[in-house]
N, C-alpha and C positions, 0 to 999 in steps of 0.2 A: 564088154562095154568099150566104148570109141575111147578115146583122148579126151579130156576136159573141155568142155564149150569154156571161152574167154572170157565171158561173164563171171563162169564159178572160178576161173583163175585169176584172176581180177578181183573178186569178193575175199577170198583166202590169202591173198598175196598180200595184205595186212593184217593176217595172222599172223601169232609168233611161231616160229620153228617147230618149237612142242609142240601147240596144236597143229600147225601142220601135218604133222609127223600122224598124230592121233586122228587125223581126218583122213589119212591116207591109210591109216590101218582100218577104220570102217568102212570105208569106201570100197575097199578090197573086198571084205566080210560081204559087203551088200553083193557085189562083183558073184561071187562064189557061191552064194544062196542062191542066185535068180539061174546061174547053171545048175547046180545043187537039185534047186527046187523043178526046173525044165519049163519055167515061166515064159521064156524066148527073153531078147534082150531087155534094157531095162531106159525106158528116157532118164536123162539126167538132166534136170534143166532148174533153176529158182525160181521157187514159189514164196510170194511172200516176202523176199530178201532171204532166201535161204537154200541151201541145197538140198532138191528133192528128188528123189527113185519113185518110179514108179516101173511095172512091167507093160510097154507096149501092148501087149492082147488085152484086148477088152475084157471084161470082164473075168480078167484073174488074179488080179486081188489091190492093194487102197497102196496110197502113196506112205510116204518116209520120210520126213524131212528133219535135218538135224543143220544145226548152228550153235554158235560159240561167240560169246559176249566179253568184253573187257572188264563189266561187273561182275562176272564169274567166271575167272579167268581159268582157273584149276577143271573146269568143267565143261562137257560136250550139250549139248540139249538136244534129243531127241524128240520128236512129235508125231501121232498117228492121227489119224481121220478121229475126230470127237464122238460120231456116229458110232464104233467098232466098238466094242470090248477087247482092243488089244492090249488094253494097260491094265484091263482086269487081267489079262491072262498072265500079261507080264508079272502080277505081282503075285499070282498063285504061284508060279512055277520060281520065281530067284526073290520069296520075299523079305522084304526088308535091305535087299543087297543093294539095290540103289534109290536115290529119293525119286519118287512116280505118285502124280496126283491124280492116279487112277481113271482118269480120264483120256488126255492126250497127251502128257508131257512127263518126260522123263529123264533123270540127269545122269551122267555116268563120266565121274572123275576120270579125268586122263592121266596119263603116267603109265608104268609098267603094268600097272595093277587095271589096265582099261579092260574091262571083262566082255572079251570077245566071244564067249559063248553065248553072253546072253547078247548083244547087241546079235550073234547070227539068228537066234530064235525069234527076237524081234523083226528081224528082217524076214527070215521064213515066214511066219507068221502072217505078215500084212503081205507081202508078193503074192501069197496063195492065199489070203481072206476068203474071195469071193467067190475063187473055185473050192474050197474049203466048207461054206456055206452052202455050195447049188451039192454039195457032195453030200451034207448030212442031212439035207433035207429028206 
């Protein structure tokens, strides 16, 4: 993935250090899955007021979109396509380990303890949904 579009630097650059810090550590995670996973690169661009991934090829899997709020400042917020079952699966595989309203939205404290295994699974996950689904059909 390129360098930052000015938009999401611009969006972030009123974040505090810590989240910063913590947005650049998923960021990476997302980075690494979409080589990991062999999706091809990944757009990064806002959707919504938010920074979103998705993978460039069509039809290989749903976007990611994560943001961070001043009313939950200790916290990242995570969001998949509402359509997916990927916050089902989120919560079969790490459950209970972060708060997920099992639909699209999922929280994941920052700090040392920001559980970068599961934010790669999530990202696995949705980068290859689609190709994922045409596979088990």
């Amino acid at each position: 993935m390129e360098h930052m579009h000015r938009d999401l630097l611009d969006l972030i650059a009123n974040w505090t250090d810590r989240v910063q810090l913590a947005f650049a550590r998923a960021r990476a995670v997302f980075c690494d899955v979409a080589d990991a996973a062999e999706v091809g690169p990944l757009d990064e661009s806002l959707k919504w007021g938010q920074p979103a991934w998705r993978p460039r090829r069509a039809r290989t899997g749903s976007t990611l979109r994560m943001t961070w709020s001043p009313e939950t400042p200790d916290h990242l917020l995570v969001y998949v396509d509402c359509k997916t079952d990927l916050a089902e699966q989120m919560e079969a595989r790490f459950p209970g380990r972060f708060d997920n309203d099992g639909r699209r939205a999922m929280t994941f404290e920052i700090g040392a303890d920001l559980p970068e295994d599961a934010l790669w699974q999530l990202a696995y996950l949705t980068f290859t949904y689609h190709r994922n689904k045409r596979a088990s059909a």
